[in-house]
N, C-alpha and C positions, 0 to 999 in steps of 0.2 A: 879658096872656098871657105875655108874656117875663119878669114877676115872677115866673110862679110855674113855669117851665121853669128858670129860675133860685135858685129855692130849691131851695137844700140839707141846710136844715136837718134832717133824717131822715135823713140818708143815713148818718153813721155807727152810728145804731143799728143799721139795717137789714145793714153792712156786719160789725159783731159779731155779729148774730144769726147771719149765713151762718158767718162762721168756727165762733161757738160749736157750729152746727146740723153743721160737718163733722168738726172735734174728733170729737165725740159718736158719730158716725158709726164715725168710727176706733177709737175705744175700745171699741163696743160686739162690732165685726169682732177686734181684738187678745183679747179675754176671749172670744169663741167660739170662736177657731183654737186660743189657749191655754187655757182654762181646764177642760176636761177632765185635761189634764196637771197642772195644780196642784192639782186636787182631792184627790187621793191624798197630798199631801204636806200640804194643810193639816190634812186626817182623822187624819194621824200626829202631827202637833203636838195637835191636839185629844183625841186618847186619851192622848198623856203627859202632859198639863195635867192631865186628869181621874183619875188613878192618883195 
């Protein structure tokens, strides 16, 4: 039993998955607050690309 209370071997995937899982979190919260705001400005780059 203390073997395997003792392993750790899992434990850094498990420790990047939570990071990557809160990143992800943060990013998808940053593009909802902003991304109404940059949409108008990428729609203007995209009609003068296409003229």
């Amino acid at each position: 039993m203390r073997r395997i209370w003792e392993d750790d071997s899992g434990q850094s995937l498990s420790e990047y998955s939570i990071i990557l899982g809160i990143a992800a979190v943060i990013a998808i919260g940053a593009m909802a607050l902003i991304g109404s705001k940059l949409a108008p400005i990428f729609n203007n780059i995209a009609d003068s690309l296409s003229d």
